[in-house]
N, C-alpha and C positions, 0 to 999 in steps of 0.2 A: 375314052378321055373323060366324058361327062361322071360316069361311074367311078373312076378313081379321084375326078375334085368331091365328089360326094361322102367318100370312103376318109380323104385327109379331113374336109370340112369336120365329118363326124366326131376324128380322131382329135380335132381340135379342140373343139367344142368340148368333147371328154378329157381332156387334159387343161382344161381351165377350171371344170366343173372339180374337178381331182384337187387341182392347184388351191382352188379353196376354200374348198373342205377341209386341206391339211393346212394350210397355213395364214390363212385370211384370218385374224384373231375377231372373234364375237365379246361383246362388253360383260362378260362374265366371267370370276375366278373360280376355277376345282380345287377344292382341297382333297385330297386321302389321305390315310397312314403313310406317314414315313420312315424314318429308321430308328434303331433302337442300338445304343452305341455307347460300350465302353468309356465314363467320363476320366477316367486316369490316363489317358495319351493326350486332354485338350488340356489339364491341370497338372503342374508340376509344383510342388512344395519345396525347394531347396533342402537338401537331408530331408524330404517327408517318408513317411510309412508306408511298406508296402502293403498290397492288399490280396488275399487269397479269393474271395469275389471281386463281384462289382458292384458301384456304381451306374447305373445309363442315366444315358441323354436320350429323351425321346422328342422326336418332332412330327409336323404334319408338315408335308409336302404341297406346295400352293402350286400353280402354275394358267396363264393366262388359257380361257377355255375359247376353241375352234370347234367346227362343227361338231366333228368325231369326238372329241372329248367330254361335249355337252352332253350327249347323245349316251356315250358309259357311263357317264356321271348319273343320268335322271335312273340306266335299269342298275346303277351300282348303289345300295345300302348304305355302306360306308363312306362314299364320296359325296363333298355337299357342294353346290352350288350357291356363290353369292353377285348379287350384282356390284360394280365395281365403289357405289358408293357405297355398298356395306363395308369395303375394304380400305378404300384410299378416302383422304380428306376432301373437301372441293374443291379442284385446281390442284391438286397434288397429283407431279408425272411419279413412273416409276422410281425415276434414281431418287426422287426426294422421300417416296413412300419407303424405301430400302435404307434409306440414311435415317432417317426416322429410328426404324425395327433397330440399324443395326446401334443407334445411341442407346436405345431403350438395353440391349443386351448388353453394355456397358455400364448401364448404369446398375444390372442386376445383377454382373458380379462385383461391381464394388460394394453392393449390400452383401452377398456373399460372404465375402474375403471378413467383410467388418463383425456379420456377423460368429462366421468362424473365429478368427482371430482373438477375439471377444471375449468368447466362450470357454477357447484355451487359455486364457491369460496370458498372449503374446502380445507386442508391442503393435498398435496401430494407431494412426492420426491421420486427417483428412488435411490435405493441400489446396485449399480453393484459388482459382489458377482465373475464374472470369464468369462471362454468361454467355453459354451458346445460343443461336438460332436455331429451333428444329422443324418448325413448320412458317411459313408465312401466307396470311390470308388473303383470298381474290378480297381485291374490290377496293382495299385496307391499305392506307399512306405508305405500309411497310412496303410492299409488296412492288414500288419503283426503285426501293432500295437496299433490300435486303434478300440473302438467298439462306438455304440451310447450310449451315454451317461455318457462318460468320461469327464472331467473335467480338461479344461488345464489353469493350474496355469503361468506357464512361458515361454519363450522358451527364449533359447540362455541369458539368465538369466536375463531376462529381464519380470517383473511381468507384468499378463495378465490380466485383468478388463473388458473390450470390445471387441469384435467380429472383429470392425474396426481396434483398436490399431494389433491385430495378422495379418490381410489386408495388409495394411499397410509396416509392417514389413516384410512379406516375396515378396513385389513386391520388397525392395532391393534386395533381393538373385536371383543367375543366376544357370541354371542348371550344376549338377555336384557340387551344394553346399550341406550342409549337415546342418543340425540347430539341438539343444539338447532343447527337450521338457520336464517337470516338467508337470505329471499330475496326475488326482485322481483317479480310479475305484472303487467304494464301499467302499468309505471311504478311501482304502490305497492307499499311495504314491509311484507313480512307476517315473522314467526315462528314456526316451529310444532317442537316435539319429537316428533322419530319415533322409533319402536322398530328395535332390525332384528330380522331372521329367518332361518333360513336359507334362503340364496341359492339357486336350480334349477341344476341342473344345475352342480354345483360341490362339489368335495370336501365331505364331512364338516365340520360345524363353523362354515364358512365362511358370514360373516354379512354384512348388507347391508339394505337400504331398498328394492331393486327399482326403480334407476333408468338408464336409458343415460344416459351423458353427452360433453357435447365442449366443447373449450375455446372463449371466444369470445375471437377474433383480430381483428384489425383491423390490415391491412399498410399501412405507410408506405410510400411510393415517389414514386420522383423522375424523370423526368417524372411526371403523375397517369395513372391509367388508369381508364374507365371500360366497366362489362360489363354490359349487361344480356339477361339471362338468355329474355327474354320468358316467363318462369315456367315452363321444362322445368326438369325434375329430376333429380336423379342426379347420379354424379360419370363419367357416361360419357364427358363432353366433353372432360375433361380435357386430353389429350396436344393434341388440334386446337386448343385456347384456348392453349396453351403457344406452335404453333409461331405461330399467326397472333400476338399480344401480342410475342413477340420477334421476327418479321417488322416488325412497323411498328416497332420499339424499332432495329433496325438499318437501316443503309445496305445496299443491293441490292436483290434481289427471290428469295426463296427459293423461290416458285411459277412464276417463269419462264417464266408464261403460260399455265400448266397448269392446270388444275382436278382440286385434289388432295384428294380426303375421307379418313376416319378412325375410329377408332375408341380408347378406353382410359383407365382412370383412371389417374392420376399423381400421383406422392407426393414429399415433399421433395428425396429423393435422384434424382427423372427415372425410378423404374422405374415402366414401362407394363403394368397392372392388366389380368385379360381382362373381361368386361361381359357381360352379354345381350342374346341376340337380333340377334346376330352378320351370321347369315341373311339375318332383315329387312331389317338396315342396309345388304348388300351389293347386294340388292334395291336400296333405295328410293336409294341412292349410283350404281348403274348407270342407274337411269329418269332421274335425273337430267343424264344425263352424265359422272359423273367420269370421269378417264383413269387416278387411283392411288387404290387404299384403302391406308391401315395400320391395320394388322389387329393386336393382342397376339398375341404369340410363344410366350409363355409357357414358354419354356425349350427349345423344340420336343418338347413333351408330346405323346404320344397324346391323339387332342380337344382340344387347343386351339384358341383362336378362330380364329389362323391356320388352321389343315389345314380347320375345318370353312370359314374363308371361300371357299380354294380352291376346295373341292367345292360351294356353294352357282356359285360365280362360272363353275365350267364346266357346272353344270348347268342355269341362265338363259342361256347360252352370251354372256356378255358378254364385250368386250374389256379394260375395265379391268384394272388392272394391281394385283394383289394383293401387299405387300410388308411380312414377317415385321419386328415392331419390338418388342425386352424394354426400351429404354431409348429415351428422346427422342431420346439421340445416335444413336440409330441412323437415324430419322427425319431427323435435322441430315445426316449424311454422306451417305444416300440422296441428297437435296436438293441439296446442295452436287455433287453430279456428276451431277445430270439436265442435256440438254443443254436450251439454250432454245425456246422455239416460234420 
């Protein structure tokens, strides 16, 4: 009897020790390579063009790190380990940190779309629709009243359309002011008067509520375009969503057979942002196949994503073809003089 409570004891003991290892999460996030993926099934161009290659989407794979995964991560190369404030804001849970990524990938295909659109000479105009919430800071007046994803209509009765017009308006106020907000949460209309305080990290004086914010846009365009994202985040995709949207938007075939991935975010003016997890991407774009990455240039910095994709790409010893991009056009004229398959 004594030997079989020894025997369960043990078995217990090892199945708690088991239990977590696999599931007890540790305050660290893994990233590796992710997938490398076809951008024409997430973009559709009304009548757009078809394409004899591709386009990809490349991503890095994040995921909360437990014992075992920490443990791959430090003898694995390619996977990096960050602690969870390299990743998330302070006082930011997961659903707010995800709401975050996924506005920011909204707001990089509406650069996208604009700058395609653009370029072809088809019809497009912005619809400014208010001012989102996207983060709200510990410690900060907002933070008893405001969540991500609220929707402020006005303050101090003063109707709100742009991110900047609310800027703007509370660098008049001094602390110890107090301003009346008009905003939305699911649809319903709430009110509430916040105080400010002073703002972190920000000169002397300088007052504020403790909220990120961005404008909510809404692009018209003529053909319609539709993108769905399948819920990755970030504005990584940027430059790739650009070239495949004005690929099907024009006549030709700017892939000309090739299987061409990428990497970079993109802003009104077409300059290409660098990203993280460069590496990864050059990885999980070679497993795939690709034959070109664009890589951000970044000016030709010491470290940029450029020099470090090279060194990633000769020491997986792949053959794709890594090629330096500060601006979309530079990706357009690459394209325009590759020969065809």
């Amino acid at each position: 009897m004594l030997k079989r409570m020894r025997y369960l004891y043990v078995f217990l003991i090892g199945a708690l020790v088991a239990f977590g290892i696999t599931y007890i999460p540790l305050p660290y996030y893994i990233t590796k390579p992710g997938l490398a993926e076809k951008l024409s099934p997430y973009v559709q161009v009304e009548g757009g063009e078809k394409e004899k290659g591709d386009f990809m989407l490349v991503t890095v794979s994040m995921s909360r790190a437990n014992v075992i995964s920490y443990a791959v991560a430090k003898l694995s190369k390619y996977q990096e380990i960050y602690q969870q404030d390299q990743i998330m804001q302070k006082g930011e849970s997961d659903k707010e940190y995800q709401f975050r990524q996924t506005h920011m990938m909204d707001e990089s295909q509406n650069a996208a779309i604009y700058n395609a659109y653009t370029r072809a000479g088809k019809k497009v105009s912005y619809e400014n629709k208010g001012v989102y919430v996207v983060f709200v800071s510990q410690g900060m007046p907002a933070e008893k009243v405001f969540k991500p994803g609220d929707l402020l209509r006005s303050v101090d009765g003063k109707p709100l359309q742009t991110a900047d017009e609310f800027i703007a308006y509370m660098k008049t106020k001094k602390l110890g002011d107090q301003v009346a907000i008009e905003y939305e949460r699911n649809k319903d209309k709430k009110q509430a008067a916040v105080p400010l305080k002073q703002l972190k990290d920000q000169p002397e004086g300088r007052a504020g509520i403790g909220v990120q914010i961005v404008t909510d846009s809404e692009l018209q365009v003529e053909p319609k375009v539709k993108i769905d994202a399948h819920q990755i985040g970030g504005p990584s995709a940027g430059m790739m969503f650009t070239l495949e949207i004005y690929n099907q938007l024009t006549p030709g075939d700017l892939t000309k057979g090739h299987e061409i991935a990428g990497t970079g975010t993109i802003d009104e003016k077409g300059t290409i942002g660098p990203i993280g997890g460069i590496s990864q991407k050059i990885v999980a774009a070679s497993e795939a196949g690709a034959e070109i990455f664009f890589a951000p240039n970044e000016g030709g910095k010491a470290g940029s994503n450029y020099k470090d994709a090279v060194k990633t790409a000769k020491d997986i010893g792949t053959k794709m073809k890594i090629v330096p991009v500060d601006t979309w056009d530079d990706a357009l004229h690459y394209l325009e003089k590759l020969p065809g398959k």
